[in-house]
C-alpha positions in Angstrom: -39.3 23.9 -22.3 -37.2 23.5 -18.8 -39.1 20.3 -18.3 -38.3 18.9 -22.0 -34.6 20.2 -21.4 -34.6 18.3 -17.5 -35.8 15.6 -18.8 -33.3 14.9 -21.7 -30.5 15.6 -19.0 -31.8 13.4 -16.6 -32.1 10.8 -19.6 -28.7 11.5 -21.4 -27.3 10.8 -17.4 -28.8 7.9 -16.5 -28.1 6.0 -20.2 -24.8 7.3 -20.8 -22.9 7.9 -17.9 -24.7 5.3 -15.7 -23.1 2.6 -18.1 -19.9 4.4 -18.0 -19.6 3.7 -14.2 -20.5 0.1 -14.5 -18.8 -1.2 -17.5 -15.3 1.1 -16.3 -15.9 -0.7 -13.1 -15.8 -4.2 -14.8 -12.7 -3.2 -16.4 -9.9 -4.1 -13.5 -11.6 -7.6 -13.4 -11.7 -8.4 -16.6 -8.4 -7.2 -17.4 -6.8 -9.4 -14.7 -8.7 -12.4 -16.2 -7.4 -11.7 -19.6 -3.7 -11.5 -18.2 -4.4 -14.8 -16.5 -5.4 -16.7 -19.7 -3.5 -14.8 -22.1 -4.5 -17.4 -25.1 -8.0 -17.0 -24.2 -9.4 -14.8 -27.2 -13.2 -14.8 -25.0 -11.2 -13.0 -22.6 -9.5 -10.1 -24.8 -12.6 -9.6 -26.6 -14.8 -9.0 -23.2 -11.8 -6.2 -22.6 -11.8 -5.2 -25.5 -16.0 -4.7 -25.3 -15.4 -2.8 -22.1 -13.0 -0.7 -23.6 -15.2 0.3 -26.7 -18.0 1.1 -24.2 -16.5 3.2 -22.3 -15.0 5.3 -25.1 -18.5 5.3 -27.1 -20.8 6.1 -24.0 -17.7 8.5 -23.0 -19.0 10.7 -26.5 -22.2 10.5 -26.0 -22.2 11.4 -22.6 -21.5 15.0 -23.9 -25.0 15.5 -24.1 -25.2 15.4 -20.6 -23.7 18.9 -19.8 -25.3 20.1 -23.1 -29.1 19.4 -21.8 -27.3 20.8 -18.3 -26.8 24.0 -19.4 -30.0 24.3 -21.4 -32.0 23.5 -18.6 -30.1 25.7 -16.1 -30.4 28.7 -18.5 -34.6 28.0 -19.2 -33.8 28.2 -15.2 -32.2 31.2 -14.7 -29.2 29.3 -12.7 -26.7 29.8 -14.4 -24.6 31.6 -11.7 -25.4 29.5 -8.7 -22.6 28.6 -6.6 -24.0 24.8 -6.5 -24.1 24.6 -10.5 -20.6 26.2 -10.8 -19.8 23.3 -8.6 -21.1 21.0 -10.6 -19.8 22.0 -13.6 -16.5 21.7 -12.2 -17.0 18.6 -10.9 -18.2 17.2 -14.1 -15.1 18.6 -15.8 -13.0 16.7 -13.5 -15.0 13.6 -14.1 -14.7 14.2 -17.6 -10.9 14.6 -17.3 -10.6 11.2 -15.6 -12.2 9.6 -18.0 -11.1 11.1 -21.0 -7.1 11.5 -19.6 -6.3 8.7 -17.1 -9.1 6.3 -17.8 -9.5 5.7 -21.4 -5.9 5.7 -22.2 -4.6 3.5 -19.1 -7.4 0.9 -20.5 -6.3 1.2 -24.1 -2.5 0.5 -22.9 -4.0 -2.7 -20.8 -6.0 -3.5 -23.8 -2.3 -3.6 -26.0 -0.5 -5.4 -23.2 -2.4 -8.5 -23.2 -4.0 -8.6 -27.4 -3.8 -11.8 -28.7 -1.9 -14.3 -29.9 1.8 -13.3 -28.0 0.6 -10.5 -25.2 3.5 -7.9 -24.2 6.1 -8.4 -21.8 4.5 -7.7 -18.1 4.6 -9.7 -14.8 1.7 -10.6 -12.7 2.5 -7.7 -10.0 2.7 -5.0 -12.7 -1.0 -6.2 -14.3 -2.7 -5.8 -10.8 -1.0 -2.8 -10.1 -2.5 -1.3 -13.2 -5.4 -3.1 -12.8 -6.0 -1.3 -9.0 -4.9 1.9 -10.7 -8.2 1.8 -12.6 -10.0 0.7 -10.2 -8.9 4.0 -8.3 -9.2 5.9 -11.2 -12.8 4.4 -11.4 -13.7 5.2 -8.5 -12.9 8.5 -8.2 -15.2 8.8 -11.8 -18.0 7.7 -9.8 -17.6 9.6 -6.6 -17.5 12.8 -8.7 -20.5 12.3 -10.7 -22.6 10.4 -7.1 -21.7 14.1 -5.7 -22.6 16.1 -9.3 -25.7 14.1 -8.9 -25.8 15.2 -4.8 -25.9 18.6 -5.8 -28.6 18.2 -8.8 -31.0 16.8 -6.6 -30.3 18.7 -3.5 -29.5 22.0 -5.1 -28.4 24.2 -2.3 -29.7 27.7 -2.4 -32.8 26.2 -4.7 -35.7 28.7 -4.5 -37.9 25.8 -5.7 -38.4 24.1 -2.2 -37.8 20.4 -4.0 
């Protein structure tokens, strides 16, 4: 059963939060070429894609701490300091996502909709476009180390 339960994590990580990463990643750029042709409906609707993306993969990425914890309980890990870690770690991954991340992109998204976009200068679309590329980036480095720790598992008995 830990090998079912390992491999549904690994799988529920790499197709859920891998395009999470990716597509958040896309978002700055894209959201600065919307701003740039504000009457270019191609434009919003790639933002508004990215956006959706994010916040469905976002929910489905749940299942990645759910097969987590079934696997490291089949293991008898549940305590280990390096887990704990992790778990913390992807809590505050999930917090960037689900409180700074999804909600600055749904405030970018309003700002520049179709046909007459909101009052904002060039200087204040970049600088919330680099926020979330910051924001971004720290998603990614917390779930590159989450992923660190899974592989390398400190403490492991296994020898893998």
């Amino acid at each position: 059963m830990t090998k079912f339960f390992l491999s549904l994590h690994v799988i529920a990580a790499v197709l859920a939060i891998g395009p999470v990463t990716v597509v958040a990643s896309m978002f700055p750029k894209a959201l600065r070429r919307a701003h740039a042709a504000p009457g270019d409906r191609e434009a919003y609707a790639a933002l508004r894609l990215l956006h959706r993306i994010c916040r469905v993969y976002a929910g489905v990425g749940i299942a990645v701490p759910v097969f987590g914890f079934a696997t490291a309980s089949s293991l008898g890990v549940l305590g280990s300091a390096w887990l704990i870690v992790s778990i913390l770690l992807t809590a505050a991954a999930a917090a960037v996502l689900v409180l700074l991340i999804l909600p600055a992109q749904g405030r970018a998204l309003a700002a520049v909709s179709p046909p007459e976009p909101r009052a904002g200068g060039e200087a204040s679309v970049h600088r919330v476009a680099g926020r979330l590329a910051m924001l971004t980036g720290v998603f990614n480095l917390l779930w590159a180390t989450v992923t660190v720790l899974m592989i390398i598992r400190p403490g492991s008995t296994t020898g893998a």
